[in-house]
C-alpha positions in Angstrom: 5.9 27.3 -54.5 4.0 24.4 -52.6 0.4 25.3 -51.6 -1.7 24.6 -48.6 -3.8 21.4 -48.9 -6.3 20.7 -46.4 -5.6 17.1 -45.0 -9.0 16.4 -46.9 -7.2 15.7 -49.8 -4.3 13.5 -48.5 -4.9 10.0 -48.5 -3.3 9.2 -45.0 -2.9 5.6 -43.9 -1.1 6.7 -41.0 1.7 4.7 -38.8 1.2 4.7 -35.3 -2.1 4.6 -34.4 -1.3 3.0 -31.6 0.8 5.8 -30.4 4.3 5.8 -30.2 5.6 7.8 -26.7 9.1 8.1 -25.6 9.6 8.0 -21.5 13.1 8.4 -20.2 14.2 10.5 -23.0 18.2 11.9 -22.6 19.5 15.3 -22.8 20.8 16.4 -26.4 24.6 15.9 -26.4 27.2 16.8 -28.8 25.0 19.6 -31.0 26.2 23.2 -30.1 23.1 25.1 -28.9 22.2 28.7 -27.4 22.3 28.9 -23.7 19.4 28.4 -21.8 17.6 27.0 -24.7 17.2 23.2 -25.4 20.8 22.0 -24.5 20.4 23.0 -20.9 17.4 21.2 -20.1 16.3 17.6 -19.4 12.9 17.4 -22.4 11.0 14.3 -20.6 8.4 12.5 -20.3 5.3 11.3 -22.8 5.3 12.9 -25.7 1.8 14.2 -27.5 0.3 11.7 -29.9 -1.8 13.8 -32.1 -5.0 13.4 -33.8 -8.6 14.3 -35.1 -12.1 13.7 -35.8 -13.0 13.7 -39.9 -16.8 13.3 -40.2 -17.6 9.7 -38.6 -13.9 8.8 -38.8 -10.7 9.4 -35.8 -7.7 10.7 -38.0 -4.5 9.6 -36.1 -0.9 11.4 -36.7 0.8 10.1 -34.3 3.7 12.2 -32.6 5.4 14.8 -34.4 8.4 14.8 -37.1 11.7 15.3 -34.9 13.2 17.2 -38.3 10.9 19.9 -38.8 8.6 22.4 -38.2 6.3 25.1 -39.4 6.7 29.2 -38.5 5.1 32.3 -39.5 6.9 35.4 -39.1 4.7 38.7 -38.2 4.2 40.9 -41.4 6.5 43.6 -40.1 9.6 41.4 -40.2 12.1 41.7 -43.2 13.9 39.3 -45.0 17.2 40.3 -43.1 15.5 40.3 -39.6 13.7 37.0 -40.1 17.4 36.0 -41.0 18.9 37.4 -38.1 15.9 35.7 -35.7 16.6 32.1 -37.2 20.2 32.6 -36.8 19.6 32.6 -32.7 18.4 29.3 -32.8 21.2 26.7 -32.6 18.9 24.0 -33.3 17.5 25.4 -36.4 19.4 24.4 -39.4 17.9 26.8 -42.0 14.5 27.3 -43.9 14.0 24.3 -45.9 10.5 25.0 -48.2 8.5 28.0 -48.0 5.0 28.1 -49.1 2.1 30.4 -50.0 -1.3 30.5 -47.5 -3.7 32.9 -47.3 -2.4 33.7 -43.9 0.9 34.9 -45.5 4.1 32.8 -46.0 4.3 30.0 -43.9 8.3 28.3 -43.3 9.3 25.0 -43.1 12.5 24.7 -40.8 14.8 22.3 -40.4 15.8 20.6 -37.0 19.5 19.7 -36.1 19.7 15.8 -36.2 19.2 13.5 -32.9 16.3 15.3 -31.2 13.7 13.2 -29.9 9.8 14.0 -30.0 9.7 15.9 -26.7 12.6 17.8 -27.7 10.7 18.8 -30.7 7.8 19.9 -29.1 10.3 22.3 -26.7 12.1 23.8 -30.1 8.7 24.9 -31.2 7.2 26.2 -27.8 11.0 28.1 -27.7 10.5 29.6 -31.7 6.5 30.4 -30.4 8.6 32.5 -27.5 9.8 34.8 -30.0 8.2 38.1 -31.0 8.9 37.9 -34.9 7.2 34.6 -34.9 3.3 34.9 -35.6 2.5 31.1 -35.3 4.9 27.9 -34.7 3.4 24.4 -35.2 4.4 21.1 -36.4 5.0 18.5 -38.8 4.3 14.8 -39.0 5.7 11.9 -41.6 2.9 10.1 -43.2 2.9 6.6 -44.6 4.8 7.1 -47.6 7.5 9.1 -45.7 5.7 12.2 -47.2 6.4 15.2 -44.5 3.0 17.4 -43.8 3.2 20.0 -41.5 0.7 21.5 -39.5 -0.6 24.9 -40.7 -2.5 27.7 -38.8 -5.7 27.6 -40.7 -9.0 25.4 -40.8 -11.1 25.6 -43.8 -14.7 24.8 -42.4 -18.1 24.5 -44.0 -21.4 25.4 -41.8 -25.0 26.4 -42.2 -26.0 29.3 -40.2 -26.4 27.7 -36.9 -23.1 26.7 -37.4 -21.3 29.8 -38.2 -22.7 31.1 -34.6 -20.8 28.6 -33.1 -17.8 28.2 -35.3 -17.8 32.4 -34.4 -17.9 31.5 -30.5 -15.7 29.2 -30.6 -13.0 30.8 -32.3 -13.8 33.8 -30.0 -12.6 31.0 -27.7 -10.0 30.0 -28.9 -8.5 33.7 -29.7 -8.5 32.9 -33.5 -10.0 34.7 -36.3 -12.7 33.9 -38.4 -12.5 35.1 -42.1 -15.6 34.7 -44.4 -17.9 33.2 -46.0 -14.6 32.6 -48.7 -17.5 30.4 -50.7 -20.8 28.9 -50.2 -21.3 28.6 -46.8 -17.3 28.3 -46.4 -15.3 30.1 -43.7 -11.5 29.9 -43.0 -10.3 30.6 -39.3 -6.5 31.4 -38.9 -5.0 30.9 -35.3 -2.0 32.3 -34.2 0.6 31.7 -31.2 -1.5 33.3 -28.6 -5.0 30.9 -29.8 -5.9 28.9 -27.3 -5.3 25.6 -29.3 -4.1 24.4 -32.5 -5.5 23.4 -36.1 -6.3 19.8 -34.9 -7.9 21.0 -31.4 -10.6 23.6 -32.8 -11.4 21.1 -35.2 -12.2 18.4 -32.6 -14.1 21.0 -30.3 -16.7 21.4 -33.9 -16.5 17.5 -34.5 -19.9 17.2 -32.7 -21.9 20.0 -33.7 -24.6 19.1 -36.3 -24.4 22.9 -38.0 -21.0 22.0 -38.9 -20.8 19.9 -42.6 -16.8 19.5 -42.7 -14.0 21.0 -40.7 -10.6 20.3 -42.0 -7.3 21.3 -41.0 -4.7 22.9 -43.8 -1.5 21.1 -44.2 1.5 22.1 -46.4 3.6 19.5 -48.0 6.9 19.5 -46.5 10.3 18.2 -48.0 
């Protein structure tokens, strides 16, 4: 089973960092979806390039992988309903990887071929919709073709001052703050109703001097 691995520890030489965005993007023809999900509507417009502050250095991603994405069910959920949840998803094509975080299991799904970045971005606001689904984020293609997809934790190191604010801010962001896990180490897990995600809360710390590292988690992805 793959584990998490904070994006510390990937050496990313990431394409795109001049941003690749898709206007005039086309409906989704000739893949069977649900009704009133993604083959009823008209996904347009920019799509988000994503990035993040590391220390002194801007981290970018680029926009997201068009074949994937990350999920969390709620704990409650059983193998069968989880199952029966994917199964209402025309655009899902199965559970590819699964791995072990210390937020639970977290999913890598597979997207039905042909979908464009913005049509991405609407399959995981549509899974984030659902009530088994805890938190829905998701993935991006490095430089070596290696998938990474986005996880709902940040591992974050801070001195006292900056556990006050890493504590407000995740108060803000309507995340949870778990910790100290080491030294001076806390983890914060978000979930489909924070205010943000991974990359986001750790911009909003990128500038305070109480904070020594702030580093998303990634999973590898197949």
């Amino acid at each position: 089973m793959k584990t998490i691995l904070p994006l510390l520890i990937i050496v990313l030489t990431v394409l795109g960092a001049a941003g690749c965005r898709q206007d005039n993007v086309s409906p989704i023809r000739n893949v069977r979806f649900d009704p009133k999900l993604l083959n009823q509507m008209k996904v347009a417009g920019n799509c988000t390039n994503y990035s993040y502050r590391s220390g002194q250095d801007q981290r970018n991603l680029g926009t997201i992988h068009t074949g994937q994405v990350q999920v969390t069910f709620r704990d409650d959920v059983t193998t069968t309903q989880r199952d029966e949840v994917l199964a209402r998803y025309g655009f899902v094509t199965g559970i590819l990887s699964q791995s072990a975080t210390q937020s639970g299991m977290m999913y890598t799904l597979g997207l039905t071929g042909g979908l464009n970045c913005a049509q991405a971005e609407q399959a995981i606001r549509e899974l984030a919709r659902d009530k088994a689904i805890a938190y829905a984020g998701p993935a991006f293609l490095v430089e070596t073709g290696q998938a990474v997809g986005l996880s709902n934790e940040i591992m974050i190191k801070a001195d006292a001052s900056g556990a006050e604010t890493l504590k407000q801010l995740a108060a803000d962001f309507n995340a949870i703050v778990k910790g100290p896990v080491g030294a001076d180490t806390y983890m914060v897990q978000l979930s489909k109703q924070s205010k943000g995600n991974a990359l986001e809360f750790v911009n909003a710390l990128s500038n305070d001097k109480g904070i020594a590292h702030a580093a998303p988690g990634f999973v590898l992805a197949p």
